[in-house]
N, C-alpha and C positions, 0 to 999 in steps of 0.2 A: 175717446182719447187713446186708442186703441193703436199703441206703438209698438218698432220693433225689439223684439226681447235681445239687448245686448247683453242684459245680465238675468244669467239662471240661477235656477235654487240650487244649492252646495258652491256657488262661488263665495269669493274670500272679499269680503267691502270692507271703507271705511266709513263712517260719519259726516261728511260736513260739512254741517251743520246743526244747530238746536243746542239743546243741552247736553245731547251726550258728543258731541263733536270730538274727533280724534279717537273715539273708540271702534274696535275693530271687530267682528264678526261673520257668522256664514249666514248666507243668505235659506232662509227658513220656506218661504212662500214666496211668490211673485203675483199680482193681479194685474197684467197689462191692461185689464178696459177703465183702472181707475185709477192707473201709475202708482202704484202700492207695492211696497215690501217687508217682509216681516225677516226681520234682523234678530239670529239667536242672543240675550242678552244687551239688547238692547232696546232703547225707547220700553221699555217696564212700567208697568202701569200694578196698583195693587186694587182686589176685586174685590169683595165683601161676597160671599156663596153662604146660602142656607144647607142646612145638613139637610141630606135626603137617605130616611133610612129604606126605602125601596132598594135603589141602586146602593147601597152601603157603602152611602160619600160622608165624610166628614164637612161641617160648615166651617167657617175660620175666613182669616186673609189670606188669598192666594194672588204670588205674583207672578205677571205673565207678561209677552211680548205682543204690541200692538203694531198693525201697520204704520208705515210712514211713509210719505213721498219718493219717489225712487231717483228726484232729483236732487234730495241730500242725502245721495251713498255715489260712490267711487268706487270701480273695482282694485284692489290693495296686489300692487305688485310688488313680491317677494326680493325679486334683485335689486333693486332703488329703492326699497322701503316707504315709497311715498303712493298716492291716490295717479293713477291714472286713467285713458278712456279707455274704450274697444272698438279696433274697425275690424275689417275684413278682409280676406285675403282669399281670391279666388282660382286655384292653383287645379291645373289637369280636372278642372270639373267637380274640384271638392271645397266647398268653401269653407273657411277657418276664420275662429276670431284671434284678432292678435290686440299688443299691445299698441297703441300710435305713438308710444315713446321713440323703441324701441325694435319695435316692428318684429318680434317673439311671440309663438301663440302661445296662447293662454291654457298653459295643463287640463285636463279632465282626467 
């Protein structure tokens, strides 16, 4: 299932869909062969870890972020406040992504 990466890790998504819908975060990881993204802050899940006194970890509940599908996130544009897509804009041989609102590329 191996698509094209419109959206990379450090961009700015929103949710929605699921439970956490409407919430907003940076993109953590991406796994384009299984359309996966790991969302900081979001989709949380809590682990149950046994202490390992080798490596001097403590055991306890720890909470962390799990993949989710990368077709419930929207990249989050800052001047409209709402979910938009991304295309492309192929300009003197350099290509950019932009908003399809708007038609504004996308900061890095």
């Amino acid at each position: 299932m191996l698509k094209k990466r419109k959206l990379k890790k450090g961009d700015e998504v929103i949710v929605l869909a699921g439970r956490d819908k409407g919430r907003r975060g940076e993109i953590l990881a991406v796994d384009p062969v299984n359309g996966l993204v790991t969302v900081q802050q979001v989709n949380q899940v809590k682990k149950h870890t046994r202490p390992n006194p080798r490596n001097n970890e403590q055991g306890g509940v720890v909470t962390k972020e799990v993949p989710m599908p990368i077709a419930k996130v929207a990249i989050f544009n800052q001047a409209t406040g709402k979910a938009d897509r991304v295309g492309y804009v192929i300009k003197d041989g350099v290509k950019t992504r932009v908003f399809k609102s708007s038609g504004k590329p996308i900061d890095k």
